[in-house]
C-alpha positions as CSV (number, residue, x, y, z in Angstrom):
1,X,101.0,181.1,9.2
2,X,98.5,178.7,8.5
3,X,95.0,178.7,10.2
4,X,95.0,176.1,12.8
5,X,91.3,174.4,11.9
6,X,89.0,172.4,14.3
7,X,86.8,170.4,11.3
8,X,88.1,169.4,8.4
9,X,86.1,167.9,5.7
10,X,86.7,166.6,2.1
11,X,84.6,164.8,0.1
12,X,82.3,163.6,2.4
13,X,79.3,161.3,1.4
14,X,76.4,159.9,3.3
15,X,73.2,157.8,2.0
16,X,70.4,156.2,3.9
17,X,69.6,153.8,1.5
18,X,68.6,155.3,-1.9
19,X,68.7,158.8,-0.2
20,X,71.7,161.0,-1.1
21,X,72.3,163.4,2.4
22,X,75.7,164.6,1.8
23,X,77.2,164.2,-1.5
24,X,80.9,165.2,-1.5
25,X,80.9,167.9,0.8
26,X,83.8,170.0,2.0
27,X,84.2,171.7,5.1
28,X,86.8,174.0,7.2
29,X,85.8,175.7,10.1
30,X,88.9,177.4,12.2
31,X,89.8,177.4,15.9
32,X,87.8,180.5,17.6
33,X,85.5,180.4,14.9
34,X,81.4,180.7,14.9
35,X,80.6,178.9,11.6
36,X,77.0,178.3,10.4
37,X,75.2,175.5,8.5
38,X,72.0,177.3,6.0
39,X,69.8,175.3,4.2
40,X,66.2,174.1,3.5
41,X,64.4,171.0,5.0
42,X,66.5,168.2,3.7
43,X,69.4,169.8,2.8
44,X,71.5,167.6,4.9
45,X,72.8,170.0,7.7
46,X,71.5,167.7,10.7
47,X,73.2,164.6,8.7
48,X,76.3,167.0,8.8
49,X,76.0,167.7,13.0
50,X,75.7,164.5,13.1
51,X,78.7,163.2,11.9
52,X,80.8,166.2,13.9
53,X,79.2,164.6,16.9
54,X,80.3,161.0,16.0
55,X,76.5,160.1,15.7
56,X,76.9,158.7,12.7
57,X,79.9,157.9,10.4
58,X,80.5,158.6,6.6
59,X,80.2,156.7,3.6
60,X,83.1,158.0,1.8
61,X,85.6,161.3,2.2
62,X,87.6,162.3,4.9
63,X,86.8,164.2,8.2
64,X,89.3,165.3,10.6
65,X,88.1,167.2,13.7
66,X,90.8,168.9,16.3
67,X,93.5,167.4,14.4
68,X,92.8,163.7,14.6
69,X,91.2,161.7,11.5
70,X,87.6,160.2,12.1
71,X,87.6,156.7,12.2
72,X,84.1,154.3,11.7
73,X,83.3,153.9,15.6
74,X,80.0,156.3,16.5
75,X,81.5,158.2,18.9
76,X,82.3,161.7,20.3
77,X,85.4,162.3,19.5
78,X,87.2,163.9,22.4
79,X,87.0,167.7,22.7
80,X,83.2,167.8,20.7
81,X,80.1,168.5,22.7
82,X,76.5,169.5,21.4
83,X,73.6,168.5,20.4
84,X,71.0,167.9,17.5
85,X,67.1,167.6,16.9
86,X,66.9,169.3,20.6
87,X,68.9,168.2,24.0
88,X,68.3,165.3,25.5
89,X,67.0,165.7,29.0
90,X,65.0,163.7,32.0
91,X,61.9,165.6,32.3
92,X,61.5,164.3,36.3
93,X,64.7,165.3,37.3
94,X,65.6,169.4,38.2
95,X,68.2,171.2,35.8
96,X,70.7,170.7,38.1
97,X,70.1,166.8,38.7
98,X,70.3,166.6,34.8
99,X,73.7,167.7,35.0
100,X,74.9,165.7,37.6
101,X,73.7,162.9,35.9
102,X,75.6,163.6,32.4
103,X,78.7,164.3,34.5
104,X,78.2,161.1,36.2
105,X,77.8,159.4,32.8
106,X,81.0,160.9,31.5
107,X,82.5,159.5,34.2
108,X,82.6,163.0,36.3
109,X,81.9,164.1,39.8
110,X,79.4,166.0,40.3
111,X,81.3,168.4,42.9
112,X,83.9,169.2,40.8
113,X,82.5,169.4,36.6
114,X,81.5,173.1,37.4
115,X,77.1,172.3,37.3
116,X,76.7,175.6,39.2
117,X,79.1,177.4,36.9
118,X,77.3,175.9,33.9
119,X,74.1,176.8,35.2
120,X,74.9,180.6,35.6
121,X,76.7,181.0,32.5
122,X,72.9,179.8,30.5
123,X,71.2,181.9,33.0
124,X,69.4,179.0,35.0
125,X,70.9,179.9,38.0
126,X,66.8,180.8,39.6
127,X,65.8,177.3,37.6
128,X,68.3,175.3,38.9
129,X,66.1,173.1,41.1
130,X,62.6,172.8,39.2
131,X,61.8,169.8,37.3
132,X,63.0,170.2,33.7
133,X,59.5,168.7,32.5
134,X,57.7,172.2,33.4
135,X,60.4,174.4,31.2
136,X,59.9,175.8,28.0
137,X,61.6,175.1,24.6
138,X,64.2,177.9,25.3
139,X,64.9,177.1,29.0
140,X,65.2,173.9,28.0
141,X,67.6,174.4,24.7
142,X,69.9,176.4,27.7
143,X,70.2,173.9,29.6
144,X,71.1,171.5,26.9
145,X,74.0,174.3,26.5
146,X,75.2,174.1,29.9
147,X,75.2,170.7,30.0
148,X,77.4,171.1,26.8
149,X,79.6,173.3,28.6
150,X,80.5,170.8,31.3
151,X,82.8,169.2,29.2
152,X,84.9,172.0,28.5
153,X,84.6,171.2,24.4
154,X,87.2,172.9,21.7
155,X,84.4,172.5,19.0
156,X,80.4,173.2,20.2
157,X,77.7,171.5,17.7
158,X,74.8,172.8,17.7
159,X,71.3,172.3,16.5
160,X,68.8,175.5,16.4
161,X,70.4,176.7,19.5
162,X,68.1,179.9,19.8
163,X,64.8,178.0,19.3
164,X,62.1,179.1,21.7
165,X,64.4,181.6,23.3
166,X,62.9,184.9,23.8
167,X,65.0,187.9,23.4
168,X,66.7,188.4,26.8
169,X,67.3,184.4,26.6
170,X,68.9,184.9,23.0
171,X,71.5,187.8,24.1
172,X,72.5,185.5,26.9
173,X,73.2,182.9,24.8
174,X,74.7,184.9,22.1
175,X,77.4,186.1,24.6
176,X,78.0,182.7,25.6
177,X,78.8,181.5,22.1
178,X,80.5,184.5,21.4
179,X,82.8,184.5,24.4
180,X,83.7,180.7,23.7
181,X,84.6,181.6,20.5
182,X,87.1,184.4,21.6
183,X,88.9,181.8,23.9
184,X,89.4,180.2,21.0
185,X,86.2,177.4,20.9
186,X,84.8,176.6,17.3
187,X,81.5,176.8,17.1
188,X,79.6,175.1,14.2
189,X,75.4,176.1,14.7
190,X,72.7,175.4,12.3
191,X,69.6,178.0,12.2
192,X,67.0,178.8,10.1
193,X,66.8,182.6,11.8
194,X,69.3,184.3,9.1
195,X,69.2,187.1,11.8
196,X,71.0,184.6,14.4
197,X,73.4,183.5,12.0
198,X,74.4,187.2,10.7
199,X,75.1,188.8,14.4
200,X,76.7,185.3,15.1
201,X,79.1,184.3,12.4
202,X,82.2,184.7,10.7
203,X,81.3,182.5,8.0
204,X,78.6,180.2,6.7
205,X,77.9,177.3,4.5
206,X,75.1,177.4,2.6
207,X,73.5,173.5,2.0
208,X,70.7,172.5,-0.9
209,X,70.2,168.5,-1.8
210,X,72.9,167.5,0.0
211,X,75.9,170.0,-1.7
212,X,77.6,173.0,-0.9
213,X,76.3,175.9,-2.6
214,X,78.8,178.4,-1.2
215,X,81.1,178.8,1.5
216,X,83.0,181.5,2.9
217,X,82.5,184.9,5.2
218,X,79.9,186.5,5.2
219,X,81.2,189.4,3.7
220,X,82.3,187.6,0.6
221,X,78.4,186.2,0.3
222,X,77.0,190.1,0.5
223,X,79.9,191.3,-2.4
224,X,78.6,188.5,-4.7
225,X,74.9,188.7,-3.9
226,X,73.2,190.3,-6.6
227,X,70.9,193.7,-6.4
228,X,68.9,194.3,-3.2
229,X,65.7,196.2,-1.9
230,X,66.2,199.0,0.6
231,X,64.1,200.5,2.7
232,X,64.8,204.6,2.9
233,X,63.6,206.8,5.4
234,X,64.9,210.2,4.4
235,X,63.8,214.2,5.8
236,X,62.6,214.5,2.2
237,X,61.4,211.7,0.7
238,X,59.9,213.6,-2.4
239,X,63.4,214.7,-3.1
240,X,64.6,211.7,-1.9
241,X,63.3,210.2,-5.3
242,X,64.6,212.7,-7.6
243,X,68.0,212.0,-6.5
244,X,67.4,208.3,-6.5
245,X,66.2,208.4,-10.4
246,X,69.6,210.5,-11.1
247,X,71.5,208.1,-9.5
248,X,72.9,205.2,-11.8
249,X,71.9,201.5,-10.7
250,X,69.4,202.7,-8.4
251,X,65.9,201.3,-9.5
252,X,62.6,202.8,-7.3
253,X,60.6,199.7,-6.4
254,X,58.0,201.6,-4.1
255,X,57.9,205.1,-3.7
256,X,54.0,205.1,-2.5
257,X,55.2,206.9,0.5
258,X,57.1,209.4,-1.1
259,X,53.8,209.9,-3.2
260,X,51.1,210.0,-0.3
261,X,54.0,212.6,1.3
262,X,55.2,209.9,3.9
263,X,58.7,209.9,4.4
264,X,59.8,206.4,3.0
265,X,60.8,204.3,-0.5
266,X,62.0,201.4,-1.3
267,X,64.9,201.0,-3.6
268,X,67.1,198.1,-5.3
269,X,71.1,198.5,-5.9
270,X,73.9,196.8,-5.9
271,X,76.3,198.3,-3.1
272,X,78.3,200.8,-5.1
273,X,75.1,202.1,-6.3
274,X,73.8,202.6,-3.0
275,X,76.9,204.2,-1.6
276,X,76.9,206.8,-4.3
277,X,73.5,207.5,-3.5
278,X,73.6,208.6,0.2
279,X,76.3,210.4,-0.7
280,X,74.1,212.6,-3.5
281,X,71.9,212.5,-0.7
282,X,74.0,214.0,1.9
283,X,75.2,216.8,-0.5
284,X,71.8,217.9,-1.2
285,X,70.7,218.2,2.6
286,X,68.6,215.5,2.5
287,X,69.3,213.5,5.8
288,X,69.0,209.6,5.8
289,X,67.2,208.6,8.9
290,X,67.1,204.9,8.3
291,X,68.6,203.0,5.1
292,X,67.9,199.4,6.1
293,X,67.5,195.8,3.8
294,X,64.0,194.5,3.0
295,X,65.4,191.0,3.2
296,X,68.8,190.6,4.9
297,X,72.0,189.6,2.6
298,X,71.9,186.0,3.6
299,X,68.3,185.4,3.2
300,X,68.6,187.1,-0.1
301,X,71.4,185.5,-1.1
302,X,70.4,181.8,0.6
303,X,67.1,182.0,-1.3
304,X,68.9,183.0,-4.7
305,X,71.3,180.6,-4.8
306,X,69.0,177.7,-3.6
307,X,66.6,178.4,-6.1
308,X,69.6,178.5,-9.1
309,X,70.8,175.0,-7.8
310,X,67.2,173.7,-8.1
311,X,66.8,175.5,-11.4
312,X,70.1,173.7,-12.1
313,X,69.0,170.2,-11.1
314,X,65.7,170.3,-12.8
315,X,67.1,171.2,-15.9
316,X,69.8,167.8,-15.4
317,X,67.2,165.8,-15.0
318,X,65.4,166.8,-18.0
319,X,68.2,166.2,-19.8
C-alpha cells in the first residue's frame, strides 16, 4: 500500500528578484511523520516553510499538501498550522489572552478551542496569565506551539521550534511533537541543533543554494556518510590501541590518552570497521565503557555534503 503523504512537492522554484531560493526542489513528507529541513544561512528552508504555510506561493512546480493542489492565493491551507522566523505574539496581552485572541481571529470561541488544554500540553499552565512581553525566547516559542495546537492541524510547520528552550522545556516539547506524530500529524521542523533533529526525525532533507542535497531517513544518511571519529573510553586503553592498529579500517586519530595512561582515543571507521573492532575488543577482555561520535552523523554528513555542492558550484562557475 502506498504511503498516504501530507506534502508533496515537485519541481518547485522560488526567486525574489535575481535571487534563486528554491530551484526545483522536491519534497515528500508522510502522514505521522517528523520530517526536518538542514541547511546553512540561505539555503532556502524558511522560503520552503513558507510556502507549506501558504505565506508565499511558487514560481513554478507543483505542491500538494493533505491531498489538495496549492493554488496562487497566500493562504493557509486548511489542516496547516505553524510558524516561521519566531511566533507572532501581543506582548501586552497574558498567554492565555493571546490564544483567545487567535481563536477569535480564526473565527473560534474562546470557551470551546481547548486554550487551557493547549496551554498544559506546552507546559504554560503556571504562565498562563502573565504578560507574554516578560517571557523568554523558549516560553515564548511554546506558546507559539500551543497556539498552533488550537487548530487541531494534520501537518505542524515549524521554525527552530527548540530555540531558547532549556532542557526540561525541550523534552516537553519533544513529547509533544512526538506524540502528534504518533496520532498520525506530519510534522515538518527546521533546526540548526543536529541533536534536535536526530532524537526527532525519521527523515531529513538536507538544503544548500537553494537544492536538495539529499533526502531520505536518517539511517540511509549514516550508511552513505563516509568514515567517522570516535571517541573510546575502554578499561585498557593501552591495549585498546593494539587492537585498534590490528583491526582493518580503523585509523588512530588521537591516542594521547592512551599515551599519558588515561583511558581514552579517538578513532576514525566506517561502521563495519567499527563493529569488528568492539568485537576484538570484547574477545580480548577489554570492556568498552563509552564508544561515542566526535561529530554526530548528520553534522558530519550535513557539513560534507554542503561543502561537495559548493566545491561543485565553484568549479561550474569557473568553467
Amino acid at each position: 500500500m502506498d504511503t498516504l503523504l501530507s506534502v508533496r512537492a515537485r519541481g518547485i522554484t522560488k526567486c525574489f528578484g535575481d535571487v534563486v531560493a528554491l530551484d526545483g526542489i522536491d519534497l515528500d513528507v508522510a502522514q505521522g511523520q517528523i520530517h526536518g529541513l538542514v541547511g546553512p544561512n540561505g539555503a532556502g528552508k524558511t522560503t520552503l516553510l513558507g510556502l507549506l504555510l501558504g505565506l508565499a506561493v511558487a514560481d513554478s512546480g507543483s505542491l500538494e499538501i493533505l491531498g489538495t493542489p496549492v493554488g496562487r492565493a497566500l493562504a493557509a491551507p486548511d489542516g496547516v498550522a505553524g510558524f516561521v522566523d519566531g511566533p507572532g505574539l501581543y506582548p501586552s496581552l497574558t498567554a492565555r489572552q493571546n490564544l483567545a485572541a487567535l481563536a477569535a481571529l480564526r473565527g473560534g470561541d474562546a470557551r470551546t478551542v481547548g486554550i487551557d488544554d493547549a496551554l498544559a500540553r506546552v507546559g504554560l499552565t503556571d504562565v498562563a496569565d502573565d504578560r507574554a512581553r516578560g517571557f523568554s525566547l523558549g516560553m515564548r516559542q511554546r506558546l507559539g506551539l500551543a497556539a498552533a495546537l488550537l487548530t487541531k492541524p494534520r501537518l505542524l510547520v515549524l521554525d527552530e521550534p527548540s530555540n531558547g528552550l532549556d532542557p526540561a522545556g525541550k523534552r516537553h516539547v519533544h513529547g509533544v511533537l512526538g506524540r502528534l506524530a504518533a496520532n498520525g500529524t506530519a510534522v515538518v521542523l527546521s533546526s540548526h541543533r543536529m541533536d534536535d533533529l536526530e532524537a526527532l526525525c525519521s527523515e531529513v532533507t538536507i538544503l544548500t543554494t537553494g537544492r536538495v542535497v539529499f533526502s531520505g531517513p536518517l539511517s540511509k544518511l549514516a550508511a552513505e556518510n563516509r568514515e567517522l571519529d570516535y571517541r573510546l573510553v575502554t578499561s585498557d586503553s593501552r591495549a585498546a590501541c593494539r587492537e585498534a592498529a590490528d583491526t582493518a579500517g580503523i585509523h588512530l586519530v588521537d591516542d594521547a590518552g592512551a599515551r599519558r595512561d588515561g583511558d581514552r582515543l579517538v578513532v576514525r571507521a566506517l561502521v563495519p570497521a567499527l563493529d569488528a573492532l568492539v568485537a576484538r575488543l570484547v574477545h580480548a577482555g577489554i570492556a568498552v565503557r563509552e564508544l561515542t561520535p566526535v561529530v554526530s552523523p548528520l553534522e558530519a554528513a550535513f557539513l560534507a555534503l554542503t561543502d561537495q555542492h559548493e566545491q561543485h558550484e565553484q568549479q561550474e562557475a569557473g568553467r
